[in-house]
N, C-alpha and C positions, 0 to 999 in steps of 0.2 A: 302833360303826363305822357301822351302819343308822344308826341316828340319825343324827347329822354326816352322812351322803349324805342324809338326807332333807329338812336344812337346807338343805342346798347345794341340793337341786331345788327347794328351795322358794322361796329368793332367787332362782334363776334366775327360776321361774314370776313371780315380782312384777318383777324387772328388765322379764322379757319385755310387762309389762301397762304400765311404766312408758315403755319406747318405745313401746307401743301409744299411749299415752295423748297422748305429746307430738306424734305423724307424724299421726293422725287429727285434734287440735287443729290444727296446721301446715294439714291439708287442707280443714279448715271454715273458717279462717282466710281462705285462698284462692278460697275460693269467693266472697268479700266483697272480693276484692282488696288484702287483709290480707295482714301475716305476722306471725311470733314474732320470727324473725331480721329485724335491721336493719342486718344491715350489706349492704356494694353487694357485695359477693362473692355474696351467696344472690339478687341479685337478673340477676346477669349469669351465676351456672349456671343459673336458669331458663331463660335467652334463649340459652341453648344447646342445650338439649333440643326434641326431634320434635314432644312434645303439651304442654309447658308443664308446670308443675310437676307434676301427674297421672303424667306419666311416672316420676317418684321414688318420690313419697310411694304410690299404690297398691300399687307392689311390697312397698314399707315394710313398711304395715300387714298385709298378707298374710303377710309375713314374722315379724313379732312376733305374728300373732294364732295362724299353725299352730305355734310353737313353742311358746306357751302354751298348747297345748290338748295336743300333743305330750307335754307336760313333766308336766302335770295328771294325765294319764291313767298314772302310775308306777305303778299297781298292776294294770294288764291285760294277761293273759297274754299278747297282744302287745306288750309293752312293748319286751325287746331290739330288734325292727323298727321300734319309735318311737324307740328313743333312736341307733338305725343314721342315722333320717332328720333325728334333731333336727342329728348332727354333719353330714350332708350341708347340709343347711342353711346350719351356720354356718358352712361351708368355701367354699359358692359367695358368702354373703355376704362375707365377710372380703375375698374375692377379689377382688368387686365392688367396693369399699368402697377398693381398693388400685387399679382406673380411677376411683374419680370424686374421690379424694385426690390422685393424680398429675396429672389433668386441671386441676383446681384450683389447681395449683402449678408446673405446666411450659405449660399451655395458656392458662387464662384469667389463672394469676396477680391471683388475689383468692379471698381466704379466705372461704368460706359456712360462718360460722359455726355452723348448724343441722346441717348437713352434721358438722360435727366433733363436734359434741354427739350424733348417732347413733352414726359411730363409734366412738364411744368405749363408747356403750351394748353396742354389739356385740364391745368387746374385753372389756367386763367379763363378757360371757356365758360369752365362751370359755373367761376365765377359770376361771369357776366350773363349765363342763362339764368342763375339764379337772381341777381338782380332783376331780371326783368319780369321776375312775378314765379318760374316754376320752380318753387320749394321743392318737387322731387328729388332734383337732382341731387339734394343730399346723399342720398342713397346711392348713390356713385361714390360719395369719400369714402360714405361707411361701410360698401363692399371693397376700397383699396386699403382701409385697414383691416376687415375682417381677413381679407388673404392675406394681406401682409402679416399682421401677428400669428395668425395659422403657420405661413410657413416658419416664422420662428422658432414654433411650440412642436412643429412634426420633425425639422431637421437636424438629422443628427448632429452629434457635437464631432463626432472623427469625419465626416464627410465636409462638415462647414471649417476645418481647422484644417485638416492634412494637405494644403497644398503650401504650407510652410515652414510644418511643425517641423521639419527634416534640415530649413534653409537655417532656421534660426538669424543670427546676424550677419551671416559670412556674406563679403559682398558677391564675393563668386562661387558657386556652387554647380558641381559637375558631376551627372549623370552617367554612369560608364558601365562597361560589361566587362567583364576579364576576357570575353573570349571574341571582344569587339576592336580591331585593328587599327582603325578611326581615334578610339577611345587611349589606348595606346599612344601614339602619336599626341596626341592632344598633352597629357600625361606627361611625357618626357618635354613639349614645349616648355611647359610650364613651369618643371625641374630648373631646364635650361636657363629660362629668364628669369629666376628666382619670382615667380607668381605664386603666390597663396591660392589655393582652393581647397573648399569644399568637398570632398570627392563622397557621393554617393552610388553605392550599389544601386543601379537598377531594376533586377530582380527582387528588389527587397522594397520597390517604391512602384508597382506596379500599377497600384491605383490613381497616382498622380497621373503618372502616365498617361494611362486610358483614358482619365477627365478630363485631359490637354490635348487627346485625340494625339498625342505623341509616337510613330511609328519606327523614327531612327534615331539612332544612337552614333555620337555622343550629344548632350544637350546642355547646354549652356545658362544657368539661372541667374541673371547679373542684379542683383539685390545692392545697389549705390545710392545713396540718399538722393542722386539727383537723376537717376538714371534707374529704368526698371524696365526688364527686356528677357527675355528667353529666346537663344540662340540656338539652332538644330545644325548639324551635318559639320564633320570638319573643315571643311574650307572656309564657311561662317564663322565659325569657331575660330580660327585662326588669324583670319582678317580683323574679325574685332577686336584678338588682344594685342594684335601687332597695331594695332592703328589707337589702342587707348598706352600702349606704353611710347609711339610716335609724340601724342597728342600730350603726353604729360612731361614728356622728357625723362623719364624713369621709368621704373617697374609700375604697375596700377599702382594705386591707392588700397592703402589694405587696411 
């Protein structure tokens, strides 16, 4: 019986070094203006946060580093009050893990995929804290669905839709200003190469805007089954549709 709970602490302790390893990769990653995740979901829950990605990933690490040390220390007489605080731990993360799941999915609507690779780290913890005798931790799933369904029942339906309601299917869709020069130019390439877009007023889509922390104009929303990207600033803009009509041998795909 020792045994088998000493396995269980012990996978924990390597799970726990295993999110170490990938949130503190993640955070060097960034320091270089890198990531692991490539998808635009991990790149628009950054641009949602206070300090940038820093804001996530230090909790992270902090998180998987006192649990591993927490978990290590199984044979000191304080141990009961470490494994008190290992489950406090995993019950406010769980918790946490059930806003930035639900935000993701009611708010930003785009999947950050790194983000789901953690939680997942942290359900498997649970798992195996709960094998090894603390029933508490339930209370950690049941606080990452009580937020999670909360934020479903508080957020609005125009705030959790309107970053597309405007795209609908067009694969390209273009943000402009009449009185934006940029915008213009963009406008007449696209004449010129017989390109389909989208063309939306930006004054009239304000709120998108602001959500996407978007401060120039023209902006670029490439909506391709294979392909999902939001382009800023003309020369961006230009280079990519010259290089997806290079790349196709025609005009895009429309």
């Amino acid at each position: 019986m020792n045994s088998g709970k000493g396995n269980l602490r012990f996978f924990f302790f390597m799970v726990c070094l295993i999110g170490l390893i990938l949130v503190g990769a993640e955070l060097a990653f960034q320091l270089f203006n890198a990531s692991i995740c490539t998808t635009e979901g991990c790149q628009v829950a950054i641009r949602q946060t206070r300090y940038g990605s820093i804001s996530i990933l230090l909790p992270g690490i902090a998180i998987f580093l006192v649990l591993a040390l927490l978990t290590k220390n199984d044979t000191s007489q304080h141990k009961e009050y470490f494994d008190k605080a290992v489950s406090i731990l995993l019950i406010a993360a769980l918790s946490a893990e059930g806003f930035l799941v639900g935000y993701q999915a009611f708010r930003i609507q785009a999947v950050c995929a790194f983000c789901i690779v953690v939680f997942g780290i942290f359900i498997v913890l649970a798992l195996l804290w709960f094998l090894e005798g603390h029933r508490e931790v339930v209370s950690g799933l049941a606080g990452f669905f009580a937020v999670f369904i909360f934020l479903y029942l508080i957020m609005p339906v125009s705030q959790a839709h309107f970053s597309t309601e405007n795209i609908g299917n067009s694969m390209l869709t273009l943000f402009y200003n009449t009185s934006c020069r940029s915008c213009e130019n963009i406008d007449e390439l696209c004449k010129e190469c017989d390109i389909q877009v989208n063309k939306i007023e930006a004054s009239k889509n304000v709120e998108f805007l602001n959500f996407m922390d978007i401060k120039q104009l023209p902006v670029l929303v490439v909506n391709r089954s294979e392909e999902k990207k939001i382009i800023i600033g003309e020369s961006r803009i230009k280079e990519y549709l010259m290089n997806s009509m290079e790349d196709e041998g025609a005009n895009p795909e429309r």
